[in-house]
N, C-alpha and C positions, 0 to 999 in steps of 0.2 A: 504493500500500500504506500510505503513511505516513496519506494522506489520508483512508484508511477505518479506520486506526488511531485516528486523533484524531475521528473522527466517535463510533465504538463508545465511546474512553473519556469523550466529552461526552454523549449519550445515557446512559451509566450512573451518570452524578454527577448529571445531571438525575435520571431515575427516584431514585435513592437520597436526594438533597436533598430531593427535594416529597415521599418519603415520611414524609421525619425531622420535613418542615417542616407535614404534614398533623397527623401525632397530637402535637406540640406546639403547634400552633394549637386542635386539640381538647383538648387537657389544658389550655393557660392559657384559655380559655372557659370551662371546669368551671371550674377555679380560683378565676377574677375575680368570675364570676356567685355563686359560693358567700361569697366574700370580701365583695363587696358587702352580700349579706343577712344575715351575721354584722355584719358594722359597723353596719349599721340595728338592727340588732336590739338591738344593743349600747346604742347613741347610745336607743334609747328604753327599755332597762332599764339606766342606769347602776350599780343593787345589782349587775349581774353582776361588776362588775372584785375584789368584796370576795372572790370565788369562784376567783379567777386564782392563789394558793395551790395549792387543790386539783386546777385544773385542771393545774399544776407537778407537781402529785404523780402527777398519770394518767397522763397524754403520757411522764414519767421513765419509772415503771412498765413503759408498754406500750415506751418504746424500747429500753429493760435489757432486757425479756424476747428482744422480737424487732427490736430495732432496731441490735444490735450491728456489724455487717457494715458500717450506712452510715450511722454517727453522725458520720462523719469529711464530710458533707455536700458544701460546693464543695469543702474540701480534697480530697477523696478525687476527686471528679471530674477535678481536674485531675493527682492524681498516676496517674491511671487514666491518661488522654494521654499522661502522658510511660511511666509504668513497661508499663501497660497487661496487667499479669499474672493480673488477674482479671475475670471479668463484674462490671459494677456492677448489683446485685441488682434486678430488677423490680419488689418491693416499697419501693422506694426513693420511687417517684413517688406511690403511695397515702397511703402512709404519713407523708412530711413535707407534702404537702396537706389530710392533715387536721390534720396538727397545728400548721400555721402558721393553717389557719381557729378551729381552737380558742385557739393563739395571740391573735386578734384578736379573738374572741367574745367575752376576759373581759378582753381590754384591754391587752394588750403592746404594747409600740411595739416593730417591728419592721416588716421590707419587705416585697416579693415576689420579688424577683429570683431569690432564693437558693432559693427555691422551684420557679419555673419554671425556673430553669438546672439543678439537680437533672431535674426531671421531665423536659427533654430530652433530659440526659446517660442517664437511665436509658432511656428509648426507644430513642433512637437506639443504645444498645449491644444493645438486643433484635434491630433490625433488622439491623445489622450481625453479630450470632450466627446470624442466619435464612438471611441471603443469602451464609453463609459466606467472607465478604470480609479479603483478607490485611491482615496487623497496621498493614501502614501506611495502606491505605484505612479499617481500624477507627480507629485515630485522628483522622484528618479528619472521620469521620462524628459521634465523640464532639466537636466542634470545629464541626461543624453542629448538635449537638445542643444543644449552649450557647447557639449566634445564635439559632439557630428560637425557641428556649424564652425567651430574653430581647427579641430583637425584636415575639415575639408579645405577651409579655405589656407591654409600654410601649406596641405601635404604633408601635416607629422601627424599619424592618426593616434602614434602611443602618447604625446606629447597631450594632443586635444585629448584622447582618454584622463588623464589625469591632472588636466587643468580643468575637467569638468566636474571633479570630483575635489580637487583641492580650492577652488578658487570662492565655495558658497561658503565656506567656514575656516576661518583662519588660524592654522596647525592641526587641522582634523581631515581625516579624508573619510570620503563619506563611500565606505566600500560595499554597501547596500545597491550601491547605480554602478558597482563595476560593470556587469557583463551589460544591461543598454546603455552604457557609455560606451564601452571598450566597441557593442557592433555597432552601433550609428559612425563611430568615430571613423572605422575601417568602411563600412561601407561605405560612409559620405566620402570618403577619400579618392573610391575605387571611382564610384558613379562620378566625381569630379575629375577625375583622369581621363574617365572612360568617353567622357564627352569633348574630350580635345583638348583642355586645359593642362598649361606647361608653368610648373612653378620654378621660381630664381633662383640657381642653383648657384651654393657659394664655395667658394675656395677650401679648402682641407688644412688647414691649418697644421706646422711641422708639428714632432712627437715633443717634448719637452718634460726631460725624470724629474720626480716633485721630489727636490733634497731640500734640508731646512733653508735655510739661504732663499728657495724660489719660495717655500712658504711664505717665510718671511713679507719677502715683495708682494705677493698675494695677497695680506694682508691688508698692508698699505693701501692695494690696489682696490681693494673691497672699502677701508672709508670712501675714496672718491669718489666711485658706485655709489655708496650709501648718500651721501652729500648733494650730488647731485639729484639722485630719485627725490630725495626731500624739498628740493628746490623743484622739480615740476611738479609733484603734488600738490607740496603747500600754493604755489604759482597759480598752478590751473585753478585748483577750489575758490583761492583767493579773488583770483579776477572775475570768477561767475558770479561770486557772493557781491562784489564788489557793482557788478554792473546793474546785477538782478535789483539792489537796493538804489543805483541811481536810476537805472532807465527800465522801469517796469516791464514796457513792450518790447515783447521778442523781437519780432522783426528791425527794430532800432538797435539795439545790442547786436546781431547777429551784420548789419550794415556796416555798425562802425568796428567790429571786429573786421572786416572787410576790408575796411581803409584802413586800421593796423598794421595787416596782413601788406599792402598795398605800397603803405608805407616804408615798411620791414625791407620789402625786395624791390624798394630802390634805394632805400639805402645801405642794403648789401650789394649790389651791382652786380647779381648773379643769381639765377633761377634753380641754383643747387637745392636751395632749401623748402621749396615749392610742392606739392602733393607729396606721394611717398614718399621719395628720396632714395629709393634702390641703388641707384649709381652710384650717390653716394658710401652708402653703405659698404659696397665692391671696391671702393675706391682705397676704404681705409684698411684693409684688409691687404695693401700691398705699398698704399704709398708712402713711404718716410717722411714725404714735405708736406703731407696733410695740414692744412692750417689749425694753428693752436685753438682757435678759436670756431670752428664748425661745429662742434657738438652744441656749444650755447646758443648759437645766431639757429640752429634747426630748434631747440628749447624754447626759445623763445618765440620764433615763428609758430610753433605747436601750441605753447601756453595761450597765446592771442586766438586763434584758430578755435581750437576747443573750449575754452573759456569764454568766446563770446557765443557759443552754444551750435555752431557750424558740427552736420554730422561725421563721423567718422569713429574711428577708434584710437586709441596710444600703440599698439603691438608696433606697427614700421617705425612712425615718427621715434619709438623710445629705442627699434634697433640704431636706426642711424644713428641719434645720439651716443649710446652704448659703443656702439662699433667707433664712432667718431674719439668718443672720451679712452676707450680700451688701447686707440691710435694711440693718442696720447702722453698717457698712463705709463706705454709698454714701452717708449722712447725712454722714460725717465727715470724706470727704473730696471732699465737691460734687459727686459722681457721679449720676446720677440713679436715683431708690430701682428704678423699675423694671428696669433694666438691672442693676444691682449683682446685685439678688434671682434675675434668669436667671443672670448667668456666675455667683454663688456658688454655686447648686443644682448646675448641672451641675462648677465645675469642683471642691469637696468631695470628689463622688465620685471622680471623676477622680485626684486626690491622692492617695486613700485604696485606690484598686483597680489604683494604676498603668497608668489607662486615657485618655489626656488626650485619643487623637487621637478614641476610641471617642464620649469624653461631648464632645465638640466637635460633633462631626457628631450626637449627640442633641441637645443645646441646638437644633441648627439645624430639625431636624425638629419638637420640641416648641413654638417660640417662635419660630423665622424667620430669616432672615438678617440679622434686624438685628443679631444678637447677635452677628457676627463685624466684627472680626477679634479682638474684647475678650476672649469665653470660650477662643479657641486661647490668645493670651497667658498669660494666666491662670491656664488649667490646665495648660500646660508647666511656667512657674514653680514654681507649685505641689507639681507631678510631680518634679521636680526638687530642691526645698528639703526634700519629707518624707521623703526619703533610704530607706535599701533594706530600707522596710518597706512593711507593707502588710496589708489587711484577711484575705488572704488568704495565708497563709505556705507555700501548698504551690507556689505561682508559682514558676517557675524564673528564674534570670539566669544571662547567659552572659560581660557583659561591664558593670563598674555606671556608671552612671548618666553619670556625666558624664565617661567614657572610658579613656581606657586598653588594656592591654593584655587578651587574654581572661584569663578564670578557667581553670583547669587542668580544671576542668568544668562540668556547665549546673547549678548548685545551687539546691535548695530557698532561698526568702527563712531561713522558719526554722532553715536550718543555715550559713547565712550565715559571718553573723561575719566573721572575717578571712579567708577562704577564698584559699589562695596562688595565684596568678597565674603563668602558662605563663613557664617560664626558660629560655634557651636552653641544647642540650644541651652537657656539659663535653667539650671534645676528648678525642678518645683518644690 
C-alpha cells in the first residue's frame, strides 16, 4: 500500500513539474528570442535610449491602469509561497515580458531573471488552480514555478533547481519542492533549447590549488563582494522609497528614471553599460585594462533603472558588475583576472539574493568546475558579511544568519529589524 502510495505521489509531481517546466520553457523562449531582437535592434538605432523617458511614461501608465495586482513582482511571488491567499494574476506573465522587452528596447540596464521567475510563478499558479491541488502542493508548485522559469531562462536547470528552493526562505531549503522543482527546472531547460534558443556561453576559467595564501586573498576578495552587494541593495531600495515618497505616480518616477538613465550614458560616453551588458561581462573575463571603474558606472546605471521601477530583473546587470568588480579584485590581489571575473559574477548575486549554495552550483554549470572550491568560499563569505538584507525583502528568515536561537516567527527581510527571538516560557 505504502509502495503504491509513493508511486501515485511521484507520478503526480512528475506530470505537474514537466507541466510547470513545459510552459516556462515556452515563455522564457518567447522571452529571450524577443529580448535578443530588441537589443539588436537597439545596438543598431542607438537614438532609441533618448526615447526611454517616454517609454517610462507608457509601461507606468499601462501598469497604474492595469498592473496594480502585480506591481509587487518577485516580492509578491514569494509572499504568494508563504501567505498564499490569492491567485497571482495571469496577466502577470504578459505583461512584465513586454515591459522588460521594452525595458531593453530603449536601453535600461536591467536583467531577466525577474522576468522569467514572475512568468513561472504566474503559470505554475494557473496550473495548480486547474488541477485543483491542496495549499501545500500549491506552494511547491509556485517553488517549481520559480526553478522552471529561472533554470530555463540561464540554461542551469541544477542551479534554477535550487535557487527555487533556496531563494523563499533565507538558510532553509525547502526540500518538500525538490522533485517539481528539480523537473520543471530540467524540462523548462530542454523545451527552451529545444525551441532554438542559444545561451552565452563563457570562458573556462584556468585551475587554481586553494593553498592558504589564495585563501587568504579570497577573503579579502569576499569583503569587496560583500560591500559592494550592500551598496546596490541599500541603492536600489533606497531610491524606490525615495521616489515612491516624492513622486506618487508611476509613470513620473519611471520617466524620470528615464532621463537618469539618459543622462548616465552621456555622460559615460559609451553604451557598454546599456541593457544586459553581456559583452561586457566577456570582456572582463580576459581583459587586464578593464576600466577600474565599470562595475560602478553598470551599479549605478542599474540602481536608476530598477529603482525608478522600469521592469526587469538584477541576475545580468549584478553579473557584469560581479565579473566587472572580480576584474578588479583579481589585479590587486594576484588572483588570476579570469577566475576572479567567474566567482565575482556569480558570487554578487549570490550576496545580494541570499543565494550562495544556488549561484555556486550556476558558476559550475556556466564556466566548469574549475571555478570550485573558490566561488562556494566566496559567496558564503559574502552571504554572510551583507547581513539580513537582500534584493528581495519579501524572503523570509527563520533563524539569522550566523545563528542563534529561532525568531518567534519566519519574518519578512523587510520587517526584520530587531525581530524578538523565542524565550523560554515563565513558570507558573
Amino acid at each position: 500500500m505504502n509502495l503504491s502510495r509513493s508511486a501515485r505521489a511521484l507520478g503526480q509531481w512528475l506530470l505537474l513539474g514537466a507541466s510547470v517546466g513545459g510552459v516556462c520553457g515556452v515563455a522564457s523562449a518567447v522571452f529571450l528570442a524577443l529580448l535578443e531582437q530588441a537589443t539588436e535592434f537597439r545596438v543598431a538605432h542607438e537614438s532609441l535610449v533618448y526615447a526611454l523617458p517616454v517609454a517610462g511614461l507608457v509601461v507606468g501608465a499601462v501598469y497604474g491602469r492595469w498592473g496594480a495586482s502585480i506591481r509587487g513582482g518577485n516580492n509578491l511571488v514569494l509572499d504568494t509561497v508563504h501567505e498564499g491567499d490569492s491567485v497571482i494574476p495571469l496577466r502577470m506573465a504578459p505583461m512584465v515580458l513586454l515591459g522588460t522587452v521594452l525595458t531593453h528596447l530603449f536601453g535600461g540596464s536591467a536583467g531577466r531573471e525577474g522576468t522569467a521567475v514572475q512568468m513561472g510563478a504566474s503559470l505554475a499558479d494557473q496550473i495548480a488552480h486547474r488541477f485543483r491541488v491542496t495549499p501545500d502542493t500549491r506552494r511547491e508548485l509556485l517553488a517549481a514555478g520559480i526553478a522552471g522559469g529561472f533554470g530555463s531562462v540561464f540554461g542551469t536547470p541544477l542551479a534554477g533547481t535550487v535557487f527555487g528552493l533556496e531563494v523563499v526562505c533565507v538558510g532553509r531549503l525547502g526540500y518538500e519542492a525538490l522533485l517539481p522543482a528539480l523537473t520543471a527546472s530540467i524540462v523548462g531547460d530542454l523545451v527552451t533549447r529545444g525551441l532554438g534558443i542559444h545561451h552565452t556561453a563563457y570562458p573556462s576559467p584556468q585551475v587554481l590549488a586553494l593553498t592558504l595564501p589564495v585563501l587568504g586573498r579570497w577573503l579579502v576578495f569576499a569583503v569587496g563582494i560583500a560591500a559592494v552587494a550592500v551598496a546596490f541593495i541599500e541603492g536600489t531600495h533606497g531610491l524606490k522609497r525615495l521616489l515612491e515618497r516624492r513622486v506618487p505616480w508611476l509613470p513620473v518616477r519611471m520617466a524620470l528614471g528615464g532621463l537618469g538613465v539618459v543622462g548616465l550614458w552621456m555622460l559615460a560616453g559609451t553604451s557598454d553599460y546599456l541593457g544586459l551588458g553581456v559583452p561586457g561581462i566577456l570582456r572582463a573575463f580576459e581583459d587586464v585594462s578593464l576600466p577600474w571603474g565599470a562595475f560602478a558606472w553598470k551599479l549605478v546605471f542599474t540602481v536608476v533603472t530598477l529603482g525608478a521601477g522600469f521592469l526587469g530583473g538584477e541576475v545580468t546587470p549584478l553579473f557584469f558588475i560581479g565579473a566587472a568588480l572580480g576584474n578588479v579584485l583579481a589585479r590587486l590581489l594576484g588572483l588570476p583576472v579570469d577566475l576572479g571575473a567567474a566567482v565575482g559574477m556569480a558570487a554578487l548575486f549570490a550576496a545580494a539574493a541570499n543565494t550562495p549554495l544556488a549561484l555556486s552550483l550556476m558558476a559550475v554549470e556556466l564556466v566548469g568546475a574549475s571555478v570550485l572550491p573558490h566561488v562556494a568560499i566566496v559567496a558564503t563569505v559574502a552571504y554572510l558579511l551583507t547581513g539580513h538584507r537582500g534584493i528581495y525583502p519579501s524572503q523570509r528568515i527563520a533563524r539569522r544568519k550566523l545563528g542563534g536561537p529561532l525568531l518567534d516567527r519566519i519574518v519578512a527581510l523587510r520587517d526584520l529589524h530587531e525581530s524578538p527571538r523565542k524565550e523560554p516560557e515563565a513558570p507558573r
